[in-house]
N, C-alpha and C positions, 0 to 999 in steps of 0.2 A: 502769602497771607501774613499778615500783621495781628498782633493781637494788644487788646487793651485790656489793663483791671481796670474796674471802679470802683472807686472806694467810699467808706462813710465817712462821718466827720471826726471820727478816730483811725484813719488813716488804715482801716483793717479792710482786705479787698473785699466786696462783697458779691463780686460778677469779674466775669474774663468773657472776652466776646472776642470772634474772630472777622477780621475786617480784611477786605480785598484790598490789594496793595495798589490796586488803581485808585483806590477811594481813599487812599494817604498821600497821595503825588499833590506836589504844589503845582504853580505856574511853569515853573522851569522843567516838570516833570521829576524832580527829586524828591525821592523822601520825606516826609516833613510829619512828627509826630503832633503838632498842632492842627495839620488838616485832619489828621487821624481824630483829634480828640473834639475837635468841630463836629466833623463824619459822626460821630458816637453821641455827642450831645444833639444831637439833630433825629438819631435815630431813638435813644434811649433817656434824653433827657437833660437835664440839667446837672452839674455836679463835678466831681475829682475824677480824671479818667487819668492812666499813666500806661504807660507802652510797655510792656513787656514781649520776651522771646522764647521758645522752646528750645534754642541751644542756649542758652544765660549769656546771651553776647549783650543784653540792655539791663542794668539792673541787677546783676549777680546770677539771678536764678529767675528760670519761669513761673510768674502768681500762681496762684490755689487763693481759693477762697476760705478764709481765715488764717490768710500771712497778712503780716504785717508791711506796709511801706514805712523807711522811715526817710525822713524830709533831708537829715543832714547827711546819712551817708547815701542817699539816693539807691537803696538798694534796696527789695525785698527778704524778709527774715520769717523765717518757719514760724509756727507755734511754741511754746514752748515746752517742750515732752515731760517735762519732769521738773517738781521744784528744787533739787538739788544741781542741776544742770546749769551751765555758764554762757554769754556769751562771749566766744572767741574774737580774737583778730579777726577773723576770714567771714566775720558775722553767720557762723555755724553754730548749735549749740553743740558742747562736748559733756561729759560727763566727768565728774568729782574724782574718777579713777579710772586709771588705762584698762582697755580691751584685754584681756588674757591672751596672750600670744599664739595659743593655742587654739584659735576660731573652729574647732570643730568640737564636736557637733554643733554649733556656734551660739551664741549667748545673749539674752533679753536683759533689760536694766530691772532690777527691782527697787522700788523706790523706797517702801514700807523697808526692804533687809538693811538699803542704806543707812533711815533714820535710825533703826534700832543699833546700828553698828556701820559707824561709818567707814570701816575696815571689807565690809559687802557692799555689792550690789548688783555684778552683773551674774547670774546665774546663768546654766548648762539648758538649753532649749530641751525640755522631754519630746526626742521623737523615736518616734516606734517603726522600726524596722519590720517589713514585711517577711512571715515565714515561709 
């Protein structure tokens, strides 16, 4: 199976649709994300369709609706979790300060601890051990 996003005219996905890989084959019977995105304007409309994968083999990472596509590096990009947060090389966002090495009990970003003190931010997950 194949899958496509479509997007709006801000390039944010706003659908992922799963298309049969018969219904992407060109003439030659090869692959072809243009018959894919014909297949899709034909079924759904008119509009920006782009291919994506659930192993990130097209695009970086498989769409969700409200990622972003961006045109120049061809790749799909999260939202973005937090406004202290950057994006990286690897177009991931990372956070203002490393992980605690110490991943247990493991640790949420606070964004509010950041601004107050940019010395915080990822806090100790509260979870509760059964007695």
């Amino acid at each position: 199976m194949a899958h496509f996003a479509q997007l709006d005219e801000s390039n944010i996905v706003t659908a992922v649709y799963v298309v049969a890989d018969a219904d992407c084959l060109d003439g030659d019977g090869n692959e072809s994300e243009a018959v894919g995105i014909a297949f899709c304007e034909s079924l759904f409309g008119s509009g920006t369709y782009k291919q994506t994968s659930y192993n990130g083999n097209i695009r970086k990472q498989y769409a969700w609706v409200g990622d972003t596509y961006d045109t120049a590096k061809d790749v799909y990009i999260r939202p973005k979790p937090h406004a202290s947060w950057v994006l990286n090389s690897n177009n991931d966002w990372e956070a203002p300060l490393a992980l605690p090495d110490n991943n247990f009990p493991g640790y949420d970003w606070d964004e509010s601890a950041y601004q107050a003190d940019n010395n915080t931010g990822w806090v100790a997950r509260n979870l509760t051990v059964p007695s």
